[in-house]
N, C-alpha and C positions, 0 to 999 in steps of 0.2 A: 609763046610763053608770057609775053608782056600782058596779056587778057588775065592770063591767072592770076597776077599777081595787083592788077587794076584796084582799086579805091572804089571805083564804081559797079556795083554789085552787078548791074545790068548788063555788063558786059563780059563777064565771066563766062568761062566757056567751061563748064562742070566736066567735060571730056578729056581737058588738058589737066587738071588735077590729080597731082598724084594720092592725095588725101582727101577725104571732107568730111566734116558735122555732118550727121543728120540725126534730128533730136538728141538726144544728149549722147548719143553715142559717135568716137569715129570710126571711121570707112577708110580701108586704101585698095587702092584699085591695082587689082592683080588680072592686068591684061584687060577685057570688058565688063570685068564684074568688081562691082565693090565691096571688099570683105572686112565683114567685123574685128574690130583688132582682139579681139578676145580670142579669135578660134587660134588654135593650134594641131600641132601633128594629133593630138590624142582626141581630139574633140571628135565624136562621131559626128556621120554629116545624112542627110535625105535631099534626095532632087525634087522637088514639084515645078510645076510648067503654069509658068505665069497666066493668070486669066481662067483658069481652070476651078472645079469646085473644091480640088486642096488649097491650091492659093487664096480661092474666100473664103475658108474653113480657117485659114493662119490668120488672117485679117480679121475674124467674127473673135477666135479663141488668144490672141494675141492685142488686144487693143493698144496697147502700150509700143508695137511696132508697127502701127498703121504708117506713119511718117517715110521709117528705111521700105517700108513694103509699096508704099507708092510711088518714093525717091528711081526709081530705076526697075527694070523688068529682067535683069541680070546679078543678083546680089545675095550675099550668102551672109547669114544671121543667126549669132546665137538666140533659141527660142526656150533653150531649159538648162539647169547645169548639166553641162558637158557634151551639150546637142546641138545642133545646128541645121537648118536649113538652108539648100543653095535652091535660089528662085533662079530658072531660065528660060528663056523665049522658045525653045528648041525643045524641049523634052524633058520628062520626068511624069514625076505621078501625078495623075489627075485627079484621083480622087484618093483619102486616107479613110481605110480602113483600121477601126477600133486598135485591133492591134498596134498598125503604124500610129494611131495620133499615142497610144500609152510609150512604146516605143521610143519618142521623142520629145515625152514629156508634159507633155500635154495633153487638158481636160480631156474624157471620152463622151461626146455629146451634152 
């Protein structure tokens, strides 16, 4: 815990944090993944699989969260009011179909 709390940014160990900035928003880390302090019980939520063509589809239609979307390959993000995406290394959609991206808020092509 002494790394976390270090002066010297170099030596931060970003996995011992229970919190963190990333671009103007914070993140607390709920087990492996870092979640937007926004979401709540009511906030819907969509899984997409990191590296995939929905995750460069968030990345192309979200420019504003390129930062949380590069920050970690486990992390779940408000993307529209009252929506959220969880990015994981493991599983979810790989590609969003019209439906899904209106669905969650987001432009359709």
């Amino acid at each position: 815990m002494r790394d976390a709390h270090s002066k010297d940014k170099e030596r931060v160990n970003e996995n011992l944090l229970a919190f963190r900035k990333i671009g103007d928003l914070w993140y607390n880390r709920v087990g492996r993944f870092w979640v937007d302090e926004r979401i709540d019980q009511s906030t819907r939520m969509t899984v997409v699989k990191f590296g995939t063509d929905a995750w460069f589809a968030l990345v192309d239609k979200c420019p504003n969260l390129k930062d949380a979307l590069a920050a970690d390959k486990n992390i779940a993000i408000i993307v529209s009011e009252g929506h959220a995406v969880i990015v994981t290394e493991d599983e979810g959609l790989e590609q969003f179909s019209d439906a899904q991206l209106e669905q969650a808020g987001l432009p359709v092509r």
